[in-house]
N, C-alpha and C positions, 0 to 999 in steps of 0.2 A: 626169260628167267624161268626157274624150273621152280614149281611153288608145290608145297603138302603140308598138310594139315598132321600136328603131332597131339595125343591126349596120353596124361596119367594122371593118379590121385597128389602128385605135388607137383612140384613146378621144378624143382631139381629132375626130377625124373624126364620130365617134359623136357629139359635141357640137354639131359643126356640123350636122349636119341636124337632131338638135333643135331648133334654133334657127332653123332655114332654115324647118323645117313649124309650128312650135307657136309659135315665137317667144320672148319672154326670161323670159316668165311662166310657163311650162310646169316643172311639179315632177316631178324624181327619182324614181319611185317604184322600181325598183329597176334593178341593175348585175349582171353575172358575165361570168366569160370562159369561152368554149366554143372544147374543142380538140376538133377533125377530124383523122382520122387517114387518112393518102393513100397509097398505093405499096404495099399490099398488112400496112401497119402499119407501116411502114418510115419513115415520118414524119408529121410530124403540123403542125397550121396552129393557131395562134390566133387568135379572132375575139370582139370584146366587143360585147357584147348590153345594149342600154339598154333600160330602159322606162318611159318619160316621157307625163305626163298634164297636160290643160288643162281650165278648166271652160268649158262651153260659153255660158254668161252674161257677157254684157259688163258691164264696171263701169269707173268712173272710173279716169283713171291713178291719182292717186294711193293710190286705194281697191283697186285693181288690187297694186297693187305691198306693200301693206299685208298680202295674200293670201300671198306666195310664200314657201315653208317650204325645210325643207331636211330631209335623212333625219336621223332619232331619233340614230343616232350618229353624225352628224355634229355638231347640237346637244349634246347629251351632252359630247362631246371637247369643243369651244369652251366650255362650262360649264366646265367640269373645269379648262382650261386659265385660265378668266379669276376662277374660287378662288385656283388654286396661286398669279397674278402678284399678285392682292390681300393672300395672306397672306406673299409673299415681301416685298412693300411694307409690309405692316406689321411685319413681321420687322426688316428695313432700318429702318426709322423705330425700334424698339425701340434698338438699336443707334445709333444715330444719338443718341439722347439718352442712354443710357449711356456712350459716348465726351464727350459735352458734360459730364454728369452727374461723370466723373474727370476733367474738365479743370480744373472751375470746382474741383473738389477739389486740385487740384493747384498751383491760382493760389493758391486759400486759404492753404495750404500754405505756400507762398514769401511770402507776405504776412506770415503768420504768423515765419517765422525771421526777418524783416526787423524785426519789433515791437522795440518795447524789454520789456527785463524786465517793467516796473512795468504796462506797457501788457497785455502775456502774463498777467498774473494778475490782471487786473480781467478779463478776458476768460474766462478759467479760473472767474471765481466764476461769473459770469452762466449757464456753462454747466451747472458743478453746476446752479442754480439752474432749469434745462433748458429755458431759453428757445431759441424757435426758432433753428435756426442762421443760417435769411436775417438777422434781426435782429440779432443777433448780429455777423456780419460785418459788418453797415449801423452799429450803432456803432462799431465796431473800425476802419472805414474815416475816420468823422468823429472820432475821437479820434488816430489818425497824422496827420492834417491838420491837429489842433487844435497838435496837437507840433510839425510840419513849421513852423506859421506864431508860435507863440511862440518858438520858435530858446531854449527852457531846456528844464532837467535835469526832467522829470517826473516825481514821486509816485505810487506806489498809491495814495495819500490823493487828492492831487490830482486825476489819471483819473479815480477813482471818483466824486465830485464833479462833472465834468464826464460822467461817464455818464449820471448820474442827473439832468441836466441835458439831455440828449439824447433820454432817455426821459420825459421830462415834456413836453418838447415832442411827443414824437408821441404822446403820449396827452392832451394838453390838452383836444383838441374834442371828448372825452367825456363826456355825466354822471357825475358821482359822488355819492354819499349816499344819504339815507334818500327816501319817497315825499313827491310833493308835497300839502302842507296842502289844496290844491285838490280833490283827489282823494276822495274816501270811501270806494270798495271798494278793496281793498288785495289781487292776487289773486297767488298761489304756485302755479308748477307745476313739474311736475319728476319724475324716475325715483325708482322705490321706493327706500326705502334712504338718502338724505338728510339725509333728517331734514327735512321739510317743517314736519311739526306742531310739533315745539319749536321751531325759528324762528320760525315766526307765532307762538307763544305769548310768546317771546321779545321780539317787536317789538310784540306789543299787551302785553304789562307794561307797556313804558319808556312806550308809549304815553297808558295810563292811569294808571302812578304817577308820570311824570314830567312830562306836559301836563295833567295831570286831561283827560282826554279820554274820552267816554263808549264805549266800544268794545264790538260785537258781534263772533258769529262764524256763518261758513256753512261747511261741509265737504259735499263731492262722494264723501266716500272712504266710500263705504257697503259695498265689499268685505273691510273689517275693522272688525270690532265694535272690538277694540282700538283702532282708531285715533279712533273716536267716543268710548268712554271716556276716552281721555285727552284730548281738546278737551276735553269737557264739565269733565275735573276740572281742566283752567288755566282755564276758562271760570267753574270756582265759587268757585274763589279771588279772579276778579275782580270778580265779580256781574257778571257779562255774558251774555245771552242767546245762545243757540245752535240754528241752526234748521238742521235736514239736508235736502241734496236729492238727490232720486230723479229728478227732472225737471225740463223747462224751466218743467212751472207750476207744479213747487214753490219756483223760485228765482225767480218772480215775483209769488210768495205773501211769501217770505222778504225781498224786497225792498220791501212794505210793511209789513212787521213789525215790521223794525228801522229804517223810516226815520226812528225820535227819537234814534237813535245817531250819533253822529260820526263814526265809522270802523266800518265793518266787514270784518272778515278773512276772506278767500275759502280754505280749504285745500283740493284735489284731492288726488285719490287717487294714489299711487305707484304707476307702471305699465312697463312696459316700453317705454318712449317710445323707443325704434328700428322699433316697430311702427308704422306712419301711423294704424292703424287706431286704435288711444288717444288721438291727437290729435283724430280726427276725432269720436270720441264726446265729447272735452270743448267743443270746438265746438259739437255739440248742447245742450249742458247749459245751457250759459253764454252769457250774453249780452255782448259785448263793445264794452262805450258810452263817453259819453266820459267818466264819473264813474268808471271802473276803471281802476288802475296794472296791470299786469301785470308778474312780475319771472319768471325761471327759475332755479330752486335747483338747484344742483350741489356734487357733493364732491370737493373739492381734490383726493381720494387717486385718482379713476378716472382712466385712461390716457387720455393726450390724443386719443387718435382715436376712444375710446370715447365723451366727452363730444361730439367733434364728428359722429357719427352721432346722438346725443338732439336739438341743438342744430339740425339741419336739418333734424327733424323740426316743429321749431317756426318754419319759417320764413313760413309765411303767417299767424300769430298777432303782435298788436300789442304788443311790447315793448321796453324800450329797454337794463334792466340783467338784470347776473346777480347773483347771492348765491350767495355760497361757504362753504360748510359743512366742516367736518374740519381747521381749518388746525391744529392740534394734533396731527393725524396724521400732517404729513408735513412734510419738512425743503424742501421744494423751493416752488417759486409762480408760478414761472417760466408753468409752464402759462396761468395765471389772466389774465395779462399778453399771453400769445401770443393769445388767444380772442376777448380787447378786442379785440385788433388785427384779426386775422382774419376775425367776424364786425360790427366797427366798432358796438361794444356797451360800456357803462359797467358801472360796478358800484356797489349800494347798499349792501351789508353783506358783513360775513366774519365767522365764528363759528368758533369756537373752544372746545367742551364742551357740557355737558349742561345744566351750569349758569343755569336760569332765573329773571331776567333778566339773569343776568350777563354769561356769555359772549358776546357778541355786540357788534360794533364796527362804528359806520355807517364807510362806507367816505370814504377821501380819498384824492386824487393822492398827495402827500406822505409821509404815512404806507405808502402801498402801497409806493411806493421806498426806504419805510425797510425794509419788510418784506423787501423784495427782496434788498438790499445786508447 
């Protein structure tokens, strides 16, 4: 690099000959001002001292200009400064949707004092019942319209009727029920705590004492001996075979074992499925063909946003319903109803006790709205 030293009394000028000798490519390498003192000390001059460098290799303009830096804090500052307008802009954006965020709350609101009575406490139940508030307001909106364009006195009875009428329609283009006859492996998965195992036991009872159906069983959950003892004992109650797998070639050992059975029930193991990495080990295990139903078992009582971190854990895995466990533990379902919607997923069963094969009820639109109301 070819380096000199540039001085004049301002710093524009200093830049002009920069630019005069080196040209517009020549970098900064350093600045200060130097005072001279004249008249015996009596006064003194300022003079600013550049010192600018070129490299002595030609290159392309554009390759040229790809070159040209600027001093560390200079860079530095324009860093610094193009943080602070990025976080001020998302600051602003924060804001911005908190002011939307009590607006639409305050539209709510005035919507709300405008309802009629009957209208305000069909609205009131659905929310105990802790269905999403978007939905919520989305029916609330088509039942004032339903009132606006009958010109009569509305009912609680009535309303309600007409709610459950609103939500059947948007829950229509869902599955609902048990697995299909088509089907032969029958597969559950789902977070510890569930209750995995007695549901699948549950639905290969009705299976076998109510289709005479010949039913097997495979479980993945070999990190608790408990949870293998008790397959095996709803397993000996039914005279059904039970084969455990450790691996992919034990579950394609297992899948000529039991191919003179009708159905066989796939259990996995209860894991911490907020983790991806559980997901990804079942993925290993299992073979996922077109002879498997797959369903996701959840329980009514965990908090909606906890079921929706398991739930997206599963989303590169092929299924269509959920199964809902604990409805006996909690006064609310609303949830169950917000998750359909949300994740555009059906439901095949809901349980309700321990009870085997009693507690357990294939699911229906219908009845889910009875459940609801």
């Amino acid at each position: 690099m070819r380096m000199k030293k540039f001085t004049a009394e301002t710093m524009p000028e200093v830049m002009k000959k920069v630019r005069a000798e080196l040209g517009d490519d020549a970098v900064i390498i350093n600045q200060r001002v130097v005072k001279q003192k004249k008249l015996l000390g009596l006064m003194s001059t300022k003079t600013f001292e550049v010192t600018a460098g070129i490299d002595d290799v030609e290159l392309p303009v554009k390759q040229a200009k790809s070159k040209v830096s600027l001093p560390t804090e200079i860079v530095k500052s324009a860093k610094q400064a193009e943080e602070k307008a990025d976080a001020q802009a998302e600051a602003l954006r924060n804001e911005l949707a908190d002011v939307k965020a009590m607006l639409q709350g305050l539209t709510r609101q005035q919507q709300a004092v405008q309802y009629p009575a009957a209208l305000t406490t069909v609205l009131a139940k659905l929310k105990k019942q802790e269905l999403d508030e978007e939905l919520i307001t989305a029916i609330g909106d088509e039942l004032f319209t339903h009132i606006e364009k009958k010109r009569v006195q509305a009912t609680t009875e009535s309303l309600q009727k007409e709610a459950a009428a609103i939500l059947r329609k948007k829950l229509a283009h869902l599955p609902m029920g048990g697995f299909h006859e088509s089907k032969k492996f029958i597969q559950l998965l789902g977070p510890t705590g569930v209750g995995k195992t007695t549901t699948i036991a549950k639905i290969a009872a009705r299976t076998s004492l109510e289709q005479k159906k010949k039913v097997g069983f495979m479980t993945t959950d070999t990190y608790r001996i408990a949870a293998i003892e008790q397959l095996k004992t709803y397993a000996g109650l039914l005279q059904a075979p039970v084969e455990i797998i450790y691996s992919i070639s034990d579950y394609e050992q297992a899948t000529k074992n039991l191919a003179r059975q009708d159905i066989v029930f796939v259990d996995t193991a209860g894991r911490n499925y907020k983790e991806k990495r559980h997901v990804e080990e079942i993925t290993k295990l299992l073979n996922f063909h077109e002879q498997m139903e797959t369903y996701v078992v959840l329980s009514s009582t965990m908090k909606q946003q906890d079921l929706c971190d398991v739930i997206d854990q599963f989303a590169n895995i092929p299924y269509e319903k959920f199964i809902f466990t604990k409805l006996d533990e909690t006064n609310s379902i609303g949830t169950i109803i917000n998750l359909m919607v949300k994740y555009n997923k059906g439901l095949s069963y809901y349980a309700s006790g321990q009870e085997v094969p009693e507690d357990i009820e294939e699911a229906s639109l219908d009845r889910l709205i009875a459940l609801l109301f």
